[in-house]
N, C-alpha and C positions, 0 to 999 in steps of 0.2 A: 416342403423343402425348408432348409433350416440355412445359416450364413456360415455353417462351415462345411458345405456338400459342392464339391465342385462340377464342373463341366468342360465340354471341349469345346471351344464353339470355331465353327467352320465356314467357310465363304466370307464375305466384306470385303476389306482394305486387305492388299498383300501385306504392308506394312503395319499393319495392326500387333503392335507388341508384344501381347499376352492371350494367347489360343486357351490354357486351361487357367480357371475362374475361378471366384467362388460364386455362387448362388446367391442374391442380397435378396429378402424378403420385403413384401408379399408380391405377389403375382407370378407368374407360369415364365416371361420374357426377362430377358437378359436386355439389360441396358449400360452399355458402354461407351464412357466418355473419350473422344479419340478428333483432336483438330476443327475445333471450334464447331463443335456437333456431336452425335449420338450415334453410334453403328446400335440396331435391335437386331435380338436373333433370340425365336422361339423353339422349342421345344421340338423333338424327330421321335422316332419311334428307336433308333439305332442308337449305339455304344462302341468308342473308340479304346482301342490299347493304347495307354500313353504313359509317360514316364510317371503320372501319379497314379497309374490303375487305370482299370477299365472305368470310364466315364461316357456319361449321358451325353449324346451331341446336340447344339443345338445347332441351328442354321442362319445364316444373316438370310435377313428380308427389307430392312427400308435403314436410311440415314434421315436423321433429323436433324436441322441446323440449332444452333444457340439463337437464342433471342438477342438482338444486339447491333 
């Protein structure tokens, strides 16, 4: 994946601002800064209809705090 392929990412924070992405390089997981921490969401097998095209979903799984 390249940093201008986007995604939809799905579950976390309701309030989580921005559901489609872009992809930052390298690794497979999506890392998103969001309220003094990290929402992660990895990769699914499935693809959403969404206002930029069908995109790759990926899914939340853990929050990380900031150091601090």
């Amino acid at each position: 994946m390249n940093d201008t392929e986007k995604v939809f990412l799905e579950g976390g924070p309701k309030d989580l601002p921005e559901r489609i992405v872009p992809v930052p390089a390298p690794g497979p997981d999506v890392k998103v800064e969001f309220l003094n921490g990290y929402e992660h969401f990895r990769p699914t097998s499935r693809a959403a209809d969404t206002p930029a095209g069908r995109l790759p979903v990926y899914e939340w799984w853990e929050r990380t705090e900031m150091p601090g």
